[in-house]
N, C-alpha and C positions, 0 to 999 in steps of 0.2 A: 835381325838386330835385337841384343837384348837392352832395353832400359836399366839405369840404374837408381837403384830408392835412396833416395836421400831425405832429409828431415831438413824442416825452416824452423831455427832450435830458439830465435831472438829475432824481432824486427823494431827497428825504429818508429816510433809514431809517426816522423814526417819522413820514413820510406829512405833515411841519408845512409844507412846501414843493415844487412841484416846478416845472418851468422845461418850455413847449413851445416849438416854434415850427414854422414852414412851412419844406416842402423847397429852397423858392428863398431861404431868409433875409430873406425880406421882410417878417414878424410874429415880434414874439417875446413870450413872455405869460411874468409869472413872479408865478405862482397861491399865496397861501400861508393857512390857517388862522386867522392873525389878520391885523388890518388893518396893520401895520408891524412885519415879522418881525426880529428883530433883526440887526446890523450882518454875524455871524459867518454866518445865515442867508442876509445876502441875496450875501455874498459867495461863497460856495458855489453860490448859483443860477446867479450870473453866471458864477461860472468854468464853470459845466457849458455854459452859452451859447458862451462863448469857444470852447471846447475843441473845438466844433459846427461854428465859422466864423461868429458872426456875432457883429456889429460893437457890442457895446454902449454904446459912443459917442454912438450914436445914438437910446438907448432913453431914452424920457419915462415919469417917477413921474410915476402919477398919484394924489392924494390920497385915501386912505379913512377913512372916521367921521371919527372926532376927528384924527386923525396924519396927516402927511403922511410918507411914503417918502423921506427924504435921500437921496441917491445919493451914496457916497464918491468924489471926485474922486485 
């Protein structure tokens, strides 16, 4: 079984959010506590993505429970 390396790119202070992603920028996962962290929260994830080198242009919300994840344009 191979592991796969990923990087912890941004974490929340109180642990509500954090953003990984892989060393080639080709996955990026942004993990948070409840199912649709608010706006302030997910902009922070994103920027820690950004700031990493990858492309969040190109990242798909996917829907959780009840809410879906807006993505600020």
């Amino acid at each position: 079984t191979h592991g796969v390396d990923y990087w912890v790119l941004g974490l929340a202070d109180d642990y509500s959010w954090v953003t990984v992603g892989t060393p080639d920028r080709k996955y990026l996962w942004i993990l948070a506590r409840v199912p649709a962290p608010d706006q302030d929260q997910l902009r922070h994830a994103l920027d820690a993505a950004k700031a990493n080198g990858f492309d969040t242009d190109r990242l798909v919300m996917t829907p959780q429970g009840d809410r879906a994840i807006q993505a600020q344009q």
